[in-house]
DOGU-296343 format. One record per residue (C-alpha): residue in one letter; x, y, z. Coordinates in nm, 2 decimals, m for minus. Layout:
BEGIN
r:A	px:X	py:Y	pz:Z
...
//
This chain:
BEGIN
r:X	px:m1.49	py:1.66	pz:m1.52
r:X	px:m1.47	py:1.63	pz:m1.12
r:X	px:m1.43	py:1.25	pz:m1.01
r:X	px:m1.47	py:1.20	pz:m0.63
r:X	px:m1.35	py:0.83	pz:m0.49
r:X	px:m1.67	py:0.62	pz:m0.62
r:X	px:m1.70	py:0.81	pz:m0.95
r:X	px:m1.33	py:0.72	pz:m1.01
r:X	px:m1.37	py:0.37	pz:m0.90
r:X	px:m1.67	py:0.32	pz:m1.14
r:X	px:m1.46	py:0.48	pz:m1.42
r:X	px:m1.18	py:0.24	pz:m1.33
r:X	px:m1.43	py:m0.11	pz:m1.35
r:X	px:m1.60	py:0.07	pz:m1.66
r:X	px:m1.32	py:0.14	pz:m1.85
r:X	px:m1.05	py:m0.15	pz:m1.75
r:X	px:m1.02	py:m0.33	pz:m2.08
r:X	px:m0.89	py:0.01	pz:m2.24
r:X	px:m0.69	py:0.06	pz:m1.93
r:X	px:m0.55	py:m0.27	pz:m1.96
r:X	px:m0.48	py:m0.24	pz:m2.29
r:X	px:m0.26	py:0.10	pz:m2.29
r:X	px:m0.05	py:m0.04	pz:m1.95
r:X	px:0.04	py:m0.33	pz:m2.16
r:X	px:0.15	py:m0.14	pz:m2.46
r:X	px:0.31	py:0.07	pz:m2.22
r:X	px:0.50	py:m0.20	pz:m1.99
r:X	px:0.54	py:m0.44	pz:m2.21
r:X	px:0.38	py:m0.75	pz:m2.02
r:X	px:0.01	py:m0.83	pz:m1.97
r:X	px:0.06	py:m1.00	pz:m1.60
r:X	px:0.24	py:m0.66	pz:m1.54
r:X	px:m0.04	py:m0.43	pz:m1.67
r:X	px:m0.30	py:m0.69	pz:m1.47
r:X	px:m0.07	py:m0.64	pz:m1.12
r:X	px:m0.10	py:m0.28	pz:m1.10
r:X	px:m0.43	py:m0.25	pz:m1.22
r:X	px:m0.54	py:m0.45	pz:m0.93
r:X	px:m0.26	py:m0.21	pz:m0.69
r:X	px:m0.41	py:0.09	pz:m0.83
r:X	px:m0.79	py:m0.02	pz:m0.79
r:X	px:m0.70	py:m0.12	pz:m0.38
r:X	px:m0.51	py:0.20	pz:m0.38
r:X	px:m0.82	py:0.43	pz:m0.47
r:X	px:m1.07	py:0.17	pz:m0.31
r:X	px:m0.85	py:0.23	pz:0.06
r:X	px:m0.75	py:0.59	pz:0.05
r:X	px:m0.97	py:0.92	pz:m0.02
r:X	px:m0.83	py:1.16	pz:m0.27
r:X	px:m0.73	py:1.49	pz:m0.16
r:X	px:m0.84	py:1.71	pz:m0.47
r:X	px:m1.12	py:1.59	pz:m0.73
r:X	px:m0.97	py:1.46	pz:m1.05
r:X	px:m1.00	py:1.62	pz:m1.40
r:X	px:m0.86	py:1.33	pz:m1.57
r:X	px:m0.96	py:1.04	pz:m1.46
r:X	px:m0.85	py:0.85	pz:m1.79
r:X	px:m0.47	py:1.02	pz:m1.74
r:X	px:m0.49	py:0.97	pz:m1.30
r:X	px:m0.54	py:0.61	pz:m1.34
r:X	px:m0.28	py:0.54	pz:m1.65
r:X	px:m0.03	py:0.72	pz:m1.42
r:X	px:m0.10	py:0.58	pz:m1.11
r:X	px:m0.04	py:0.28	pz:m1.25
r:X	px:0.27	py:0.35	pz:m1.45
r:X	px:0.39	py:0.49	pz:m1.08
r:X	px:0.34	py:0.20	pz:m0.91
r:X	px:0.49	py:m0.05	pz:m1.21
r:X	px:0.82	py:0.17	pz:m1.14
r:X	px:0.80	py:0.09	pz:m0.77
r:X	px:0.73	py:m0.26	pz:m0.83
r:X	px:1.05	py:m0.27	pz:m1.07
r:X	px:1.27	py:m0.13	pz:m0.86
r:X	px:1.18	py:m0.34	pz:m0.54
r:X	px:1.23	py:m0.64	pz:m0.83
r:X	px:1.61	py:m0.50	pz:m0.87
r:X	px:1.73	py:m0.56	pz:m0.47
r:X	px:1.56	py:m0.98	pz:m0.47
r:X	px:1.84	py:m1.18	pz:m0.55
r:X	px:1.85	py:m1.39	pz:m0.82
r:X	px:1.76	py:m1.77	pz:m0.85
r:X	px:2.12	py:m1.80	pz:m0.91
r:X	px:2.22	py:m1.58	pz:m0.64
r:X	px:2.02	py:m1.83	pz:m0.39
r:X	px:2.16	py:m2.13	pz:m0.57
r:X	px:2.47	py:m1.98	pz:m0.50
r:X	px:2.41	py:m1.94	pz:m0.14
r:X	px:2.30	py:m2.28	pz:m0.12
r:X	px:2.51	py:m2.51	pz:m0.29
r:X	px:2.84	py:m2.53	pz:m0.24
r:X	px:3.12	py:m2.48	pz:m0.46
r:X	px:3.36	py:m2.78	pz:m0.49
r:X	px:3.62	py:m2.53	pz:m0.60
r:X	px:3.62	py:m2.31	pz:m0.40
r:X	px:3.96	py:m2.21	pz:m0.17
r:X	px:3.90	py:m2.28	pz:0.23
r:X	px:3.87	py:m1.85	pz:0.25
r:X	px:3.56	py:m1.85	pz:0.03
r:X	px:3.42	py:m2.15	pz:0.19
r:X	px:3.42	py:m1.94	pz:0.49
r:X	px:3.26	py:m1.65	pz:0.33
r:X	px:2.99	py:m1.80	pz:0.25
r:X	px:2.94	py:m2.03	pz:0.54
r:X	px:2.91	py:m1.69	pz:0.67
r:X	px:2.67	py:m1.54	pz:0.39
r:X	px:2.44	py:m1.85	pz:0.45
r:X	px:2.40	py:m1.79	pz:0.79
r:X	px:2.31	py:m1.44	pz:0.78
r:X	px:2.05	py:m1.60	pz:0.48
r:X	px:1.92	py:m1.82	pz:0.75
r:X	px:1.92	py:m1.55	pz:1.01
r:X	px:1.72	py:m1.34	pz:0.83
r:X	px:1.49	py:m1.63	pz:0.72
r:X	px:1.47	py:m1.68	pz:1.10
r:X	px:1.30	py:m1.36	pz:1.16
r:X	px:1.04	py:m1.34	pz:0.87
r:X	px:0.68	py:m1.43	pz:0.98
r:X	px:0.62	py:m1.81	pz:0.95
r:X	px:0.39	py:m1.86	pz:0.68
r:X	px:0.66	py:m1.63	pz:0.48
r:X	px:0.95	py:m1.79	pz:0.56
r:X	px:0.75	py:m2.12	pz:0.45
r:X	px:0.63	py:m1.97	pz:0.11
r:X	px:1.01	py:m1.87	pz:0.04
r:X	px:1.16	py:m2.17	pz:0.14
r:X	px:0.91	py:m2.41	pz:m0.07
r:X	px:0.96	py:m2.18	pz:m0.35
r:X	px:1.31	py:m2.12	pz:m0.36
r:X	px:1.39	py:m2.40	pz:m0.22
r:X	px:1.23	py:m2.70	pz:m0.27
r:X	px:1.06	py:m2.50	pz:m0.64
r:X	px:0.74	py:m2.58	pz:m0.52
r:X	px:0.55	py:m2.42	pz:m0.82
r:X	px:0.33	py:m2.07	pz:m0.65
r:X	px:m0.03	py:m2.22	pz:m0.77
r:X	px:0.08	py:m2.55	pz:m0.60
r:X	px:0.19	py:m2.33	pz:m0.30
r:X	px:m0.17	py:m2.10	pz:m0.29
r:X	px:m0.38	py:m2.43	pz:m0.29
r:X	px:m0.16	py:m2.60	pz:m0.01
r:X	px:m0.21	py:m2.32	pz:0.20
r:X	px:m0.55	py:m2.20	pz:0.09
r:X	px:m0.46	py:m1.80	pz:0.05
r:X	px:m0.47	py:m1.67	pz:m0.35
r:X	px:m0.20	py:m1.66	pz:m0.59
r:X	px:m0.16	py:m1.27	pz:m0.53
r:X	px:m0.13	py:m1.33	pz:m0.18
r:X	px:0.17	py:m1.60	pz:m0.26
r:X	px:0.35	py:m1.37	pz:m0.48
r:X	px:0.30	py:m1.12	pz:m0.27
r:X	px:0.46	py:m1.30	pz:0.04
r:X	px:0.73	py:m1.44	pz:m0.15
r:X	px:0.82	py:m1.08	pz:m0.27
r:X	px:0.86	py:m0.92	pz:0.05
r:X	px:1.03	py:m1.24	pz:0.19
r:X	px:1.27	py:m1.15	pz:m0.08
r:X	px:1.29	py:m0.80	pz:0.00
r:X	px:1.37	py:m0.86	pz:0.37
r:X	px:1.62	py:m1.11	pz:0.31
r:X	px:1.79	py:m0.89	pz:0.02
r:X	px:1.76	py:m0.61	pz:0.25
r:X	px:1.92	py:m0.78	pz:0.58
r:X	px:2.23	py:m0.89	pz:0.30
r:X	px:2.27	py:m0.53	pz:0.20
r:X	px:2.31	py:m0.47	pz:0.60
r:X	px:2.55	py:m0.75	pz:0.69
r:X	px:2.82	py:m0.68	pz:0.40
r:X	px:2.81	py:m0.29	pz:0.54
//
């Protein structure tokens, strides 16, 4: 069977319990499964396919699958909680040299917090931060939980990015 763009999309809503289902046998979380169902449904819904699809069942599982692995490996390069914790507090015994070191590995932190987009910088610092819980953070600024997530991932990502280029 041929699926073009709206046949697959119908398949997709039709069939999304099942869909759901096999992702979460298959990654092991159910918020994971959810998260790239709703990738791979704004993935099809914003791009036209370049050959029809004989397997539409099979296309959307590893779509999916494909963009959990993306997902996981852009999860790898965010630092830690303790990582930040570690860039924030200060160790009491700790010799003047590392001190120094990460004086200087804060204010490349800061630096690159400088240059993310405001409302980014403001969802990572509240988050990481202050731990202003996400929900709290989507109803204070009025944007959905996705869309906190979302920013606080690729605040991450810059930030963890920018480190990688300052210990080079």
């Amino acid at each position: 069977m041929s699926e073009m763009p709206s046949e697959l999309l119908r398949f997709f809503v039709d069939r999304y319990d099942m869909l759901k289902r096999k992702l979460v046998h298959r990654l092991g979380s159910t918020e994971m499964a959810e998260d790239v169902l709703h990738d791979t449904y704004v993935k099809l819904s914003t791009r036209a396919l370049g050959a029809p699809v004989k397997s539409p069942q099979s296309f959307l599982l590893r779509t999916a699958v494909n963009l959990a692995i993306d997902r996981i490996r852009a999860d790898r390069q965010l630092l830690s909680m303790e990582d930040v914790d570690a860039l924030l507090l200060p160790d009491k015994g700790a010799n003047p040299a590392d001190a120094a070191a990460a004086r200087i590995e804060l204010e490349a932190v800061a630096h690159a917090m400088d240059r993310l987009p405001p409302l980014r910088r403001q969802l990572l610092f509240a988050s990481r931060v202050e731990g202003t819980p996400q929900k709290e953070l989507a109803q204070r600024y009025n944007i959905s939980l996705r869309r906190v997530e979302r920013e606080i991932h690729l605040a991450h990502a810059f930030c963890a990015e920018q480190m990688q280029i300052n210990r080079k």
